[in-house]
Backbone as CSV, one residue per row, in Angstrom:
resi,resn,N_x,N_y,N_z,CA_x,CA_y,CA_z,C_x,C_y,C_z
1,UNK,10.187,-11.381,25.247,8.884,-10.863,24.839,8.383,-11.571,23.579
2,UNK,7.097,-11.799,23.411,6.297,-12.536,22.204,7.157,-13.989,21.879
3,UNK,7.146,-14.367,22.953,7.839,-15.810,22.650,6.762,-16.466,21.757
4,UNK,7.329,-17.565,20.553,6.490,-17.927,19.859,5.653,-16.499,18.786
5,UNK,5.850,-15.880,18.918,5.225,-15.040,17.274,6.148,-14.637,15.859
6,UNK,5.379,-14.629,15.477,6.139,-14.058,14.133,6.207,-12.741,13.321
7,UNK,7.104,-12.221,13.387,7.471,-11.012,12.373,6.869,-10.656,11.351
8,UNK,6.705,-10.043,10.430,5.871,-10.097,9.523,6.129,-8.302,9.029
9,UNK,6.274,-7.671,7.853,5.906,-6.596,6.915,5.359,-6.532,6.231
10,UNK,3.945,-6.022,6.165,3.109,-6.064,5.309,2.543,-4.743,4.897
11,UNK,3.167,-4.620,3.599,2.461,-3.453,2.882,0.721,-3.075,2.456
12,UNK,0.531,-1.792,2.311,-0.927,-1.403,2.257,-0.576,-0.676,1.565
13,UNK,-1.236,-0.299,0.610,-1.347,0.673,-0.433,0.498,1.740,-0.282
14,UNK,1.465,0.716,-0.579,2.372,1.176,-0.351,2.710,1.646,1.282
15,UNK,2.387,1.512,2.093,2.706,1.728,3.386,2.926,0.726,4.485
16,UNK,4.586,0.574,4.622,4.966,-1.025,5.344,4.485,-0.904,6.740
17,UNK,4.003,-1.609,7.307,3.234,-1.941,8.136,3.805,-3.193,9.127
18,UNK,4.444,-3.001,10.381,5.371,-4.149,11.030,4.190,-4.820,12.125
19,UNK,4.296,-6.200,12.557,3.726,-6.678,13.072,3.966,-7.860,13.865
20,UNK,3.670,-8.096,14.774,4.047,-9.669,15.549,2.985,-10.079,15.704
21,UNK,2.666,-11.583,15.046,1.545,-12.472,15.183,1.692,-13.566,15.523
22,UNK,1.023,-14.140,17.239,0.976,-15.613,17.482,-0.344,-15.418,18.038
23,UNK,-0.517,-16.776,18.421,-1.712,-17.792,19.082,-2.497,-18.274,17.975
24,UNK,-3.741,-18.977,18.661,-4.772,-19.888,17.936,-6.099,-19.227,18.686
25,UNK,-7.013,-19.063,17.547,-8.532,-18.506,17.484,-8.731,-17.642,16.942
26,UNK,-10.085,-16.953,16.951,-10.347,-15.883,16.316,-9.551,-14.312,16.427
27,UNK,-9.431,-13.798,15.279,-8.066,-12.753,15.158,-8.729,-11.962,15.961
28,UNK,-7.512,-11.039,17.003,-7.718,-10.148,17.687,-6.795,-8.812,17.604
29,UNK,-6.927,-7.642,16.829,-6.199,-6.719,16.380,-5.817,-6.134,17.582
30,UNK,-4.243,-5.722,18.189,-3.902,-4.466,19.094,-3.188,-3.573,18.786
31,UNK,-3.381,-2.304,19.159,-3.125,-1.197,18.644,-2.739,-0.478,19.932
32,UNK,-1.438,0.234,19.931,-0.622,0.849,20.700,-1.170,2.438,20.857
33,UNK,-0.259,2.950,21.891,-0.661,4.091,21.823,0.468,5.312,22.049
34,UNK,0.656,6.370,22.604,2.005,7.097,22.367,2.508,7.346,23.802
35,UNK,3.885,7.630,24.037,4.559,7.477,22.271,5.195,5.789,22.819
36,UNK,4.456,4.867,22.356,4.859,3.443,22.661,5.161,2.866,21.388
37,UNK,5.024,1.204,21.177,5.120,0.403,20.043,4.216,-0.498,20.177
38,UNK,3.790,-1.707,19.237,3.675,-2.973,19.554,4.163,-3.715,21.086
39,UNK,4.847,-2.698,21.387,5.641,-3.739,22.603,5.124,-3.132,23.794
40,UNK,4.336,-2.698,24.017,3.697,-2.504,25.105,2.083,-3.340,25.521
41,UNK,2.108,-4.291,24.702,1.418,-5.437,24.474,2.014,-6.327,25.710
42,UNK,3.398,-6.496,25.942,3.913,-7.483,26.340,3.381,-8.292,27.473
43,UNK,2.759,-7.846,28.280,2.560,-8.336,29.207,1.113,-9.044,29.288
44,UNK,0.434,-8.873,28.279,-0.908,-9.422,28.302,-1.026,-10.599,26.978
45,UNK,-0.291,-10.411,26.118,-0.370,-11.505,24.664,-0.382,-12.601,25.292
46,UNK,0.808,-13.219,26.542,0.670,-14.815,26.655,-0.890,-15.337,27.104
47,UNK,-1.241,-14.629,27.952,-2.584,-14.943,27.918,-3.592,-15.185,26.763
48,UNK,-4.012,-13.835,25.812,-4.238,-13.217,25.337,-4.135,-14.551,23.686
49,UNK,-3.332,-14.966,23.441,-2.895,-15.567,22.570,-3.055,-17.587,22.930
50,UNK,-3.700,-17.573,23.873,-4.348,-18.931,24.029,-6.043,-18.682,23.644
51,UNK,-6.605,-17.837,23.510,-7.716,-17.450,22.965,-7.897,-17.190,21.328
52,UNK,-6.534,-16.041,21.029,-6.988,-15.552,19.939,-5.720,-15.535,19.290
53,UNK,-6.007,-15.533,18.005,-5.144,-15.019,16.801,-4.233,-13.578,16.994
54,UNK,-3.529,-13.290,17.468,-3.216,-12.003,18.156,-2.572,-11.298,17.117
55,UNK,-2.793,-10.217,16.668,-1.832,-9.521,15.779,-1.522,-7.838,16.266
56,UNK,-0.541,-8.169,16.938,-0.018,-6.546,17.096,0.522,-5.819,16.320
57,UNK,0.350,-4.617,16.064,0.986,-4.046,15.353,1.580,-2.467,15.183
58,UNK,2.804,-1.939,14.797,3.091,-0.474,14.865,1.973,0.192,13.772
59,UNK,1.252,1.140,14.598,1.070,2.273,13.688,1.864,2.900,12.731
60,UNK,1.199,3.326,11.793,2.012,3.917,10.792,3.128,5.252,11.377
61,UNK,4.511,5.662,11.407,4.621,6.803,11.805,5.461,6.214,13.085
62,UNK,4.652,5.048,13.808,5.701,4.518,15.088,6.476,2.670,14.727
63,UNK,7.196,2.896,15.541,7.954,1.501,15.487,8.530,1.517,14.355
64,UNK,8.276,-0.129,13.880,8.915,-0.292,12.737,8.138,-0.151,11.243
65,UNK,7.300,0.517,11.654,6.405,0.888,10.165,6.848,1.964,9.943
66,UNK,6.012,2.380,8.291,6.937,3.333,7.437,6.359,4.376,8.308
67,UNK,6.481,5.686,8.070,6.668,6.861,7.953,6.299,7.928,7.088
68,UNK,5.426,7.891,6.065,4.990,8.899,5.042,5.420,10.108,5.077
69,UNK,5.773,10.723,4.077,5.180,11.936,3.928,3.915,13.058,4.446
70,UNK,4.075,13.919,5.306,2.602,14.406,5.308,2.274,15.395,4.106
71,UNK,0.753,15.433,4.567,0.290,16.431,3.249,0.166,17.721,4.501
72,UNK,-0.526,18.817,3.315,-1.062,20.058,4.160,-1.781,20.106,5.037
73,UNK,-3.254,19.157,5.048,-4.000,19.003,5.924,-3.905,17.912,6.965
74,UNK,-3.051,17.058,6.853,-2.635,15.881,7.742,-2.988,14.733,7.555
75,UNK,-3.889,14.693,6.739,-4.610,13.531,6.191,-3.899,12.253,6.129
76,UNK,-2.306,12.498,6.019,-1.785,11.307,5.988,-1.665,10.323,7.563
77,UNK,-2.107,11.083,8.110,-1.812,10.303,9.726,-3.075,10.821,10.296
78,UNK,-4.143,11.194,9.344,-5.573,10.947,10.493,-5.771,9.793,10.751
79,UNK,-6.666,9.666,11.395,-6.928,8.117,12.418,-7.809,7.427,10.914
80,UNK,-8.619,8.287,10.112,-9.076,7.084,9.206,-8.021,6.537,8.558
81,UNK,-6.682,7.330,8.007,-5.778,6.788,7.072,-4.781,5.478,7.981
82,UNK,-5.114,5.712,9.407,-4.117,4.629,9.619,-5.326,3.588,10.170
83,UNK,-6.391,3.487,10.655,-7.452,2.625,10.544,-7.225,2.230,8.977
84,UNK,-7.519,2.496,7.933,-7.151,1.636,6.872,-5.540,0.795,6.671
85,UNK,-4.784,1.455,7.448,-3.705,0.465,6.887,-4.041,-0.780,7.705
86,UNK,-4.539,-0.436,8.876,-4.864,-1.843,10.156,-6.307,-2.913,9.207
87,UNK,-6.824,-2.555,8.579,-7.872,-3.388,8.034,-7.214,-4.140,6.566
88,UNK,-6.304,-3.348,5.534,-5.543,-3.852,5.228,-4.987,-5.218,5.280
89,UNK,-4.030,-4.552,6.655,-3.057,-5.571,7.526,-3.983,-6.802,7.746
90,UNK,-5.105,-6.699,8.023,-5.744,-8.347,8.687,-6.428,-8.894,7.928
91,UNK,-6.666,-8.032,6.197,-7.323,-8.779,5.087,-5.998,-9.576,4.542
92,UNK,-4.732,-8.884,4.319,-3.862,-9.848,3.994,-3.339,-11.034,4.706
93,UNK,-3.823,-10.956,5.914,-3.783,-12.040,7.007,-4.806,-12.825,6.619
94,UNK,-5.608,-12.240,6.087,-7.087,-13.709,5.839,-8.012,-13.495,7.001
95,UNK,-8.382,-11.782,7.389,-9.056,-11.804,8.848,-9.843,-10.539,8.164
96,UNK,-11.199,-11.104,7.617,-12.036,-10.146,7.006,-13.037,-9.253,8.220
97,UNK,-13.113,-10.020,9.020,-13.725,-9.573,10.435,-12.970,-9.638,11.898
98,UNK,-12.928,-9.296,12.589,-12.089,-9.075,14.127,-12.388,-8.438,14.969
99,UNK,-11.601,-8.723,15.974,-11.906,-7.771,17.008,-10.494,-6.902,17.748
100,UNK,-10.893,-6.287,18.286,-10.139,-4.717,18.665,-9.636,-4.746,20.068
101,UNK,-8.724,-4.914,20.304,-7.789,-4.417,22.200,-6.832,-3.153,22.043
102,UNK,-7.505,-2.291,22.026,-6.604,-0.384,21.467,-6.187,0.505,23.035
103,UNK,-5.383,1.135,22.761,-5.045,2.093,23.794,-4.557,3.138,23.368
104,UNK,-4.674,4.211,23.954,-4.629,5.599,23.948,-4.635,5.959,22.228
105,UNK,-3.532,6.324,21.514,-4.128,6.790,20.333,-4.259,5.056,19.259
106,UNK,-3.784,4.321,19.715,-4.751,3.020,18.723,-6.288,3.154,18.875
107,UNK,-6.633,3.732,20.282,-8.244,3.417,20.353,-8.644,4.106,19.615
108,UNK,-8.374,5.670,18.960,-8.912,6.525,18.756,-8.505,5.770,17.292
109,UNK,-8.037,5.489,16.643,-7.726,4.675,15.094,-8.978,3.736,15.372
110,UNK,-8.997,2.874,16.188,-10.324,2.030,16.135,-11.511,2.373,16.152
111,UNK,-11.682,3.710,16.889,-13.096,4.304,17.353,-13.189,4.396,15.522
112,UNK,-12.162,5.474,14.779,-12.619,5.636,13.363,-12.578,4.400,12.362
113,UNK,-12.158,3.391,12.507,-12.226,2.264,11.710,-13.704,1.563,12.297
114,UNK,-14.282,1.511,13.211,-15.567,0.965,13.842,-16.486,1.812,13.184
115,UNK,-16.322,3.542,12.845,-17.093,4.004,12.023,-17.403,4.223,10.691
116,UNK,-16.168,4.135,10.175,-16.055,3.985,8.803,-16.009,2.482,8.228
117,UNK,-16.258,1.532,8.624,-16.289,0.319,8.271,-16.755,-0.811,9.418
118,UNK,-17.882,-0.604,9.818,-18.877,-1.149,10.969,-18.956,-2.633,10.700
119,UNK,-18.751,-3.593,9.303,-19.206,-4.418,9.436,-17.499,-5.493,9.540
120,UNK,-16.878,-4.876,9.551,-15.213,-5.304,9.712,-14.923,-5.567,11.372
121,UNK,-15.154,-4.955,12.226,-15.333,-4.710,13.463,-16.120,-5.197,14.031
122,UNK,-16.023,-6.581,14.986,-17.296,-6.980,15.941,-17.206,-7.173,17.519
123,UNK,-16.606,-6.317,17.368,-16.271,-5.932,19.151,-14.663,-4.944,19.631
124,UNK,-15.285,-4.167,20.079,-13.807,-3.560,20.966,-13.862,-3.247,22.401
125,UNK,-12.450,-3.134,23.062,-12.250,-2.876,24.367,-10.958,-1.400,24.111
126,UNK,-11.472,-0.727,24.843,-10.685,0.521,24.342,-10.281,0.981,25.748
127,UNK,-9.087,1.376,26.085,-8.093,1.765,26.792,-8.011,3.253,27.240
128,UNK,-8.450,3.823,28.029,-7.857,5.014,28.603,-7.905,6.307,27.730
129,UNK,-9.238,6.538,26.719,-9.526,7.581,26.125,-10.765,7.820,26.361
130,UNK,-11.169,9.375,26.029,-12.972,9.597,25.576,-12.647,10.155,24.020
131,UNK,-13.462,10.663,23.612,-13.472,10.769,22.116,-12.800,11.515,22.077
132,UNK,-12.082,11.645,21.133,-11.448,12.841,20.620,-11.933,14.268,20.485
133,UNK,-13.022,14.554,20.026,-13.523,15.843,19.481,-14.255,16.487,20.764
134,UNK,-14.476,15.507,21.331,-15.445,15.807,22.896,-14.204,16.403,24.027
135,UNK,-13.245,15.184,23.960,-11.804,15.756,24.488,-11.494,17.510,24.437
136,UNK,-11.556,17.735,23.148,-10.934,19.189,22.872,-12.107,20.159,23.588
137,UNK,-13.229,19.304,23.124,-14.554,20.475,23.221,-14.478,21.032,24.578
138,UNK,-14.423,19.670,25.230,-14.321,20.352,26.767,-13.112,20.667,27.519
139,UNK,-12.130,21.057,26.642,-10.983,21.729,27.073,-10.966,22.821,28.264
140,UNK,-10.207,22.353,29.410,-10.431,23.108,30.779,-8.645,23.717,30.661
141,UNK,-8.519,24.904,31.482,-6.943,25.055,31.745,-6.247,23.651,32.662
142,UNK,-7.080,23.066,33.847,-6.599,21.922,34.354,-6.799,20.529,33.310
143,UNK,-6.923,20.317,32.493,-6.784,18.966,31.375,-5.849,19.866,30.485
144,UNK,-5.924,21.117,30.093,-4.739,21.229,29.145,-3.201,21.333,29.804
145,UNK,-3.274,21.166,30.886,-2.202,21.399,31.887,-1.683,19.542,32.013
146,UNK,-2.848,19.289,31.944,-2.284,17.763,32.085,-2.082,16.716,30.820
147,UNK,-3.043,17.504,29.890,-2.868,16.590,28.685,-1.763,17.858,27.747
148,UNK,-0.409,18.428,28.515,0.331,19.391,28.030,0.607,18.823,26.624
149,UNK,0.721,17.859,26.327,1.736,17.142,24.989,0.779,17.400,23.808
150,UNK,-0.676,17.031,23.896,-1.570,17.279,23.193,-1.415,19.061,22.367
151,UNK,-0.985,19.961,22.941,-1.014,21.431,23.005,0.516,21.825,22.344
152,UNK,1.288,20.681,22.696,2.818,21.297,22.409,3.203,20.307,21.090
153,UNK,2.734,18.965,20.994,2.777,18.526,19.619,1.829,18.726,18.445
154,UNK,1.054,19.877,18.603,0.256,20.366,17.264,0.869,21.580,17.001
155,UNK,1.905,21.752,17.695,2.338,23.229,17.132,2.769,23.236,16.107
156,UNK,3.193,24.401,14.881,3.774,24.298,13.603,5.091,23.350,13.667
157,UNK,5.505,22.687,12.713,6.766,22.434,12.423,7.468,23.111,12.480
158,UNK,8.593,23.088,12.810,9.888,21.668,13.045,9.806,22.534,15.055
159,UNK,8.674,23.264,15.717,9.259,23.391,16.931,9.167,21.686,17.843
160,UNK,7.893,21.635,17.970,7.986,20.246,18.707,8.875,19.392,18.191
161,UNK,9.222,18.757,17.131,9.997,18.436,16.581,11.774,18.520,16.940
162,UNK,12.053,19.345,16.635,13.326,19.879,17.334,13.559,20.151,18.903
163,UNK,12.408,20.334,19.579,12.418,19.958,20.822,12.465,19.150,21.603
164,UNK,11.529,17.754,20.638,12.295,16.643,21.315,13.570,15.929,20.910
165,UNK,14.111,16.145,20.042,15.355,15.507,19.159,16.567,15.937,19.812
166,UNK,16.109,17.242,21.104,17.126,17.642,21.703,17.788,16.340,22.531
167,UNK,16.868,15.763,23.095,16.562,14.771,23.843,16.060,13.979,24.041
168,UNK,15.135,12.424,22.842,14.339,12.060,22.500,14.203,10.945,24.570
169,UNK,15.241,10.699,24.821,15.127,9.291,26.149,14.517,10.744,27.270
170,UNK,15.082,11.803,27.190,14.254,12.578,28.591,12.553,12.778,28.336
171,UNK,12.413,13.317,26.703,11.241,13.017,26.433,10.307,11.973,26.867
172,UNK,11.071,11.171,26.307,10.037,9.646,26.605,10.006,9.245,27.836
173,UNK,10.982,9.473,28.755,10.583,9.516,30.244,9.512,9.871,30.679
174,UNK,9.899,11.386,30.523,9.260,12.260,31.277,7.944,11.724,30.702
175,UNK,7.353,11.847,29.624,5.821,11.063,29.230,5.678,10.217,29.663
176,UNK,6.383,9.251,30.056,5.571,7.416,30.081,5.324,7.754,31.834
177,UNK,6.199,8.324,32.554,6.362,8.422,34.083,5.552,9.659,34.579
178,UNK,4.432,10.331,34.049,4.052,11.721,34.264,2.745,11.019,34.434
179,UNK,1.902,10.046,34.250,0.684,9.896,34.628,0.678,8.791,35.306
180,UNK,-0.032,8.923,36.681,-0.351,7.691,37.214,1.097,7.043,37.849
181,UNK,0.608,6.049,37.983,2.035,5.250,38.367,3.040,4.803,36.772
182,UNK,3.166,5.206,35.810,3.470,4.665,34.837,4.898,4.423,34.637
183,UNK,5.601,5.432,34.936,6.961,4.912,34.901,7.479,4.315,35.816
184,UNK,7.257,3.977,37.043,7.402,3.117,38.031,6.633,1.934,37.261
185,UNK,5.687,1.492,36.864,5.194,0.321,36.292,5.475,-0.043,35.048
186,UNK,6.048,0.064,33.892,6.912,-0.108,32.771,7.937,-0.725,33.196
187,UNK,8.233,-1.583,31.953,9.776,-2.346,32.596,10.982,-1.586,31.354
188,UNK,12.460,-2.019,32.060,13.216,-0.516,31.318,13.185,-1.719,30.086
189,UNK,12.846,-2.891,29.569,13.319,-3.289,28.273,12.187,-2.439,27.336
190,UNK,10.839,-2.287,27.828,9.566,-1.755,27.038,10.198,-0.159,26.757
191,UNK,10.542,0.253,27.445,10.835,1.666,28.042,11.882,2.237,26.737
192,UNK,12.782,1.167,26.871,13.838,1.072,25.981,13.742,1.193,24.760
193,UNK,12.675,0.233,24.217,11.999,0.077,22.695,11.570,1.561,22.381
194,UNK,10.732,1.885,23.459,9.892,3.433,23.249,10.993,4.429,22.676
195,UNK,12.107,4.541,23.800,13.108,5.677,23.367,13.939,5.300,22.382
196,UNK,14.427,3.568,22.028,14.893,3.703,20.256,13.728,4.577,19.432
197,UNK,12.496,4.303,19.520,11.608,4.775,18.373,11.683,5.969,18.362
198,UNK,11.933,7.025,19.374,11.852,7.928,19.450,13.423,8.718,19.414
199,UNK,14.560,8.117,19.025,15.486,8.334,18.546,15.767,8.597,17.342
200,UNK,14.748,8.385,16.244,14.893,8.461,14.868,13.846,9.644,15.051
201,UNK,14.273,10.744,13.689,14.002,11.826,13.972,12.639,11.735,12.895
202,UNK,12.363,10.563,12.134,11.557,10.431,11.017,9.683,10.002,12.330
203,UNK,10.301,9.558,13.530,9.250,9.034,14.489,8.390,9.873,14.748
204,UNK,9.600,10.849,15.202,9.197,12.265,15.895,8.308,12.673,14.609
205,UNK,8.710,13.058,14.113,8.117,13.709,12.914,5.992,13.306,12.495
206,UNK,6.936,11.871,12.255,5.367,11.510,12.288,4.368,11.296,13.723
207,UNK,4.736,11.385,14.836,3.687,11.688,15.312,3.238,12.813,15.783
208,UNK,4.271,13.564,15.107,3.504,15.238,15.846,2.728,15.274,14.669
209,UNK,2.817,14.639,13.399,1.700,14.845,12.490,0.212,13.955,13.245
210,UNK,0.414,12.765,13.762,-0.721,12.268,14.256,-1.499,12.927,14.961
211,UNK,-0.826,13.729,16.136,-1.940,14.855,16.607,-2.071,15.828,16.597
212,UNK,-1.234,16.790,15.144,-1.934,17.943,14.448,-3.238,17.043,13.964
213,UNK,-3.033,16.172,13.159,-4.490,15.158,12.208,-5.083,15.295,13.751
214,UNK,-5.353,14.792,15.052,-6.205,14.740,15.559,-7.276,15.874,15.879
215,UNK,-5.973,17.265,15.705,-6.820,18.677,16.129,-7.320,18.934,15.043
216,UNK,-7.035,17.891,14.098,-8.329,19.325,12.761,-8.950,18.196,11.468
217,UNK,-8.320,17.409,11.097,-9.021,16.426,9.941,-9.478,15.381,10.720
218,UNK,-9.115,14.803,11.798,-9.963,14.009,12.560,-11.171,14.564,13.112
219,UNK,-11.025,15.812,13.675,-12.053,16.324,14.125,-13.413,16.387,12.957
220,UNK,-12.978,17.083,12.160,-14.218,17.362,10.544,-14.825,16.019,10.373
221,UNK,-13.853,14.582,10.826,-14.422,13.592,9.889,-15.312,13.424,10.990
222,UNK,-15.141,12.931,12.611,-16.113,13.412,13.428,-17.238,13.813,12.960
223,UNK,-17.452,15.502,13.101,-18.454,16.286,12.517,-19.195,16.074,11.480
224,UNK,-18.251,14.985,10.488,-19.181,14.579,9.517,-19.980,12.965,9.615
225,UNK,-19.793,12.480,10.648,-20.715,11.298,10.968,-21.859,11.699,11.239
226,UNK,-22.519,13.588,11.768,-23.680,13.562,12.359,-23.894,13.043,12.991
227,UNK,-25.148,12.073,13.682,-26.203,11.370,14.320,-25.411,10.129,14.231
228,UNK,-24.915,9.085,13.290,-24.180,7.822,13.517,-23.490,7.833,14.706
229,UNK,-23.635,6.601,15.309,-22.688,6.214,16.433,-22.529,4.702,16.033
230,UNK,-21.101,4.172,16.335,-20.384,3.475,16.406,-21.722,1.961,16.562
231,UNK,-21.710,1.177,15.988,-22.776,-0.345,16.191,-22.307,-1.113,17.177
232,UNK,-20.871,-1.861,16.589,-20.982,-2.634,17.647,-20.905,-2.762,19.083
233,UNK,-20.411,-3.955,19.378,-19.837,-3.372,21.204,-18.929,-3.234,21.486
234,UNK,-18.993,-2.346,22.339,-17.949,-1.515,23.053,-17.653,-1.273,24.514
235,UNK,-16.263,-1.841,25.329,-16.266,-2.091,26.705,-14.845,-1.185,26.555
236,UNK,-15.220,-0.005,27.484,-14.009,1.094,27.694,-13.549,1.135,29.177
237,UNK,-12.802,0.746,29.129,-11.865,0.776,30.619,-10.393,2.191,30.461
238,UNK,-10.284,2.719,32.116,-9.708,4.132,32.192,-9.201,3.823,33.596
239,UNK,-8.135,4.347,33.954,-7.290,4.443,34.927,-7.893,5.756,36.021
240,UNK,-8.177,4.967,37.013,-8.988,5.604,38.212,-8.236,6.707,38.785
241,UNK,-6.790,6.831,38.514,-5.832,7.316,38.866,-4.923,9.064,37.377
242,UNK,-5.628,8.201,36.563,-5.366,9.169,35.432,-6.162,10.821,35.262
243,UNK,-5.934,10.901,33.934,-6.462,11.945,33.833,-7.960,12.357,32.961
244,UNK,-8.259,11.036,32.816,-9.189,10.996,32.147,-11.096,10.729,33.024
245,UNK,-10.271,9.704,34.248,-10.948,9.603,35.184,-11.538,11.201,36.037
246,UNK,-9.927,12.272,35.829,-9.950,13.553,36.689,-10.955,14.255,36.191
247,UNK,-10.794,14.636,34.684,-11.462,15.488,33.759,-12.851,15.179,33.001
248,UNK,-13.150,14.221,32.698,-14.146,13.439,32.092,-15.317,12.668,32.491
249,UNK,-16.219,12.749,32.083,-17.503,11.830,32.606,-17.483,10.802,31.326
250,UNK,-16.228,9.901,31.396,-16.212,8.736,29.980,-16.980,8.239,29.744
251,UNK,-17.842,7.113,30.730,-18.824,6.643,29.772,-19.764,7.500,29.040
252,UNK,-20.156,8.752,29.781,-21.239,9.384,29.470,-20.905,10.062,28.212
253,UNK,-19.775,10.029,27.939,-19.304,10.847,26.167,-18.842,9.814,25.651
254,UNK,-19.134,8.392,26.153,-18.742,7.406,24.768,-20.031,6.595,24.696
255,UNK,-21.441,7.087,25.111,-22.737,6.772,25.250,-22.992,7.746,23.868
256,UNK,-22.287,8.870,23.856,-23.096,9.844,22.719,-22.302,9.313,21.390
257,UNK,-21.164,8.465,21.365,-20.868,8.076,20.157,-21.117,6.548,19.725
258,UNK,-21.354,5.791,20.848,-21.390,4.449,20.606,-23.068,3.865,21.074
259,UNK,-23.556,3.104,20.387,-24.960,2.192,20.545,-25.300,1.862,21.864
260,UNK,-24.040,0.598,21.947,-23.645,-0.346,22.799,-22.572,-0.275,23.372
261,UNK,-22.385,0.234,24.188,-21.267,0.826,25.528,-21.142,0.151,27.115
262,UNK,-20.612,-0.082,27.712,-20.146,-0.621,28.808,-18.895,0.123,28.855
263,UNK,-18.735,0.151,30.571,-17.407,0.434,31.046,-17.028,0.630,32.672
264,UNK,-15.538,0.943,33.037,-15.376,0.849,34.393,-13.773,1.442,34.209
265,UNK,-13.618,1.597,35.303,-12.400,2.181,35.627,-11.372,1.230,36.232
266,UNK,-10.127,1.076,36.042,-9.126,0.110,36.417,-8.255,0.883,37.836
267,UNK,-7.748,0.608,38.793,-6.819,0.889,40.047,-5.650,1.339,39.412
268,UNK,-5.449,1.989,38.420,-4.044,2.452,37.988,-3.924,4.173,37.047
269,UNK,-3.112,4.343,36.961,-2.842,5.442,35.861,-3.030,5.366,34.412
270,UNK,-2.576,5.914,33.544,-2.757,5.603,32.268,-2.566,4.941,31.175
271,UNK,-1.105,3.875,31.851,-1.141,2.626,31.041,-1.477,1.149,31.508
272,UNK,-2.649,1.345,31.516,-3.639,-0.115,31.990,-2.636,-1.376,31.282
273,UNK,-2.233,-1.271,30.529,-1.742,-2.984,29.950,-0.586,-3.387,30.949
274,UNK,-0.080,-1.818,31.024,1.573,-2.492,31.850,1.769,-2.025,33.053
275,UNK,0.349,-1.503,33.444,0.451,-1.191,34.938,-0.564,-2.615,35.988
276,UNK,-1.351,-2.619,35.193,-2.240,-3.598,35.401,-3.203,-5.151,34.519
277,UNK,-2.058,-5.671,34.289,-2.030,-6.076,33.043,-3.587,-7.528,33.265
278,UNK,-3.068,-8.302,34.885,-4.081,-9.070,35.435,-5.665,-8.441,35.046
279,UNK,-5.990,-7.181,35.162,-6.953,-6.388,35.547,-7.748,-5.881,34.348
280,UNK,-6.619,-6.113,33.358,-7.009,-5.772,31.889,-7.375,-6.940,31.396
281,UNK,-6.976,-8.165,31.650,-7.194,-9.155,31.145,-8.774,-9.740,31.862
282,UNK,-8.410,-9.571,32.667,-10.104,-9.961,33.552,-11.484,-8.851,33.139
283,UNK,-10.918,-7.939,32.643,-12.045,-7.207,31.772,-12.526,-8.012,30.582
284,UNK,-11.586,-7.894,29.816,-10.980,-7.569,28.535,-11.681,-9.190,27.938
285,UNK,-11.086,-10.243,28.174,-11.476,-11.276,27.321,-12.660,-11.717,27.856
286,UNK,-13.095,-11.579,28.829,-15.078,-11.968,28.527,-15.745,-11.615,27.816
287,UNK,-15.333,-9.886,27.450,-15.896,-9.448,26.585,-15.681,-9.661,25.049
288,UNK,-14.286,-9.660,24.979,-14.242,-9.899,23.842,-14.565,-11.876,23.152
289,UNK,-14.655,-12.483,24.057,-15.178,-13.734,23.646,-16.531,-14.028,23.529
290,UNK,-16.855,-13.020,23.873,-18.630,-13.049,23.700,-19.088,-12.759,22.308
291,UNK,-20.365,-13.739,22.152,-20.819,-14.068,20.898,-21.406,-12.317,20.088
């Protein structure tokens, strides 16, 4: 995997930040989603990296990045606080502007870094979400049945927590293989990476803080954009087969947050990169090579 890239730790306001960077062209930021790593990239960078400057990287909380402390309100793992460590990350790279390839909770870090800092951002392709706050709003018993993890990792501390630590590899199964074709389409080395990360009990930890932050300080910062929607462009692709396709009218709730929107649905479940990686790529870089 990432033949030809390079390693790299790069701190942000005290927060180490792990990353693999190859190819030649203009920088192209990717952002993972849960409970994955950087390494669920794998199958699309060789391409991907004859175009662009590629820099993948762990979210704060997963992989090999740090782990904070949370506060009371979560603030430390809302999507703006880890959208800043990712803008950070590509100013110390020498990449004052870029563009965005996000999935599941990276997109939702990008959706808030595209809003809180519009002129950093000049294009994204976002992976298998609708907004966050719209997500909850239209909370049905059949999407909370399917998006169960969402419901069982905001619970108080240490239950989710201690629930998965019982068993962090059945956990991560059972998630990566519960939507779509996904665990049949994962390969066991990616699979593998997922359940080390999720073997350290500091992982766990931080991402049940990521989506308490999504149910309540992400939401407010939401609420506090008002009327703003997102500038640049934006091409959202979703698994025809998922649950987002089941429950959601996506484009039509990423029309109410974004300007400039496009989108379509991919022949797979919910992890488009490694279920359908050809399919992502034939979206994915027209758009993002466009002027």
């Amino acid at each position: 995997m990432f033949e030809g890239f390079t390693e790299q730790t790069i701190t942000v306001d005290g927060v180490d930040i792990f990353a693999r960077i190859g190819g030649e062209g203009p920088p192209l930021l990717l952002l993972h989603g849960y409970p994955q790593t950087h390494v669920m990239w794998h199958k699309v960078v060789p391409e991907l990296s004859k175009r662009f400057t590629c820099v993948c990287a762990d979210l704060r909380g997963y992989g090999a990045s740090a782990k904070p402390p949370t506060v009371e309100d979560h603030a430390t793992y809302s999507k703006r606080a880890m959208a800043a460590d990712m803008l950070g990350v590509m100013e110390q790279l020498g990449f004052r502007s870029f563009r965005i390839l996000a999935h599941d909770r990276g997109a939702r870090v990008a959706h808030r870094m595209a809003m809180d800092w519009p002129d950093r951002v000049e294009r994204m392709v976002l992976l298998d979400i609708a907004p966050t706050r719209e997500m909850y709003a239209n909370t049905t018993d059949a999407f909370a049945r399917t998006y169960w993890h969402w419901f069982f990792l905001i619970q108080p501390s240490p239950l989710p927590e201690e629930a998965i630590l019982a068993d962090p590899e059945a956990f991560v199964r059972r998630k990566c293989g519960s939507w779509g074709s996904g665990g049949e389409a994962l390969s066991e080395e990616a699979l593998q990476a997922y359940i080390d990360g999720f073997s350290d009990p500091e992982t766990i930890r931080a991402a049940c803080e990521d989506y308490r932050a999504a149910a309540t300080i992400d939401i407010a910062h939401d609420d506090a954009d008002g009327d703003r929607k997102v500038t640049c462009p934006v091409h959202v692709l979703w698994g025809a087969k998922g649950a987002i396709e089941a429950h959601f009218e996506c484009l039509a709730l990423w029309k109410q947050r974004v300007e400039r929107v496009t989108g379509e649905t991919i022949d797979c479940g919910h992890y488009l990169a490694e279920e359908r990686p050809d399919d992502v790529l034939a979206q994915s870089i027209p758009f993002l090579c466009a002027d």
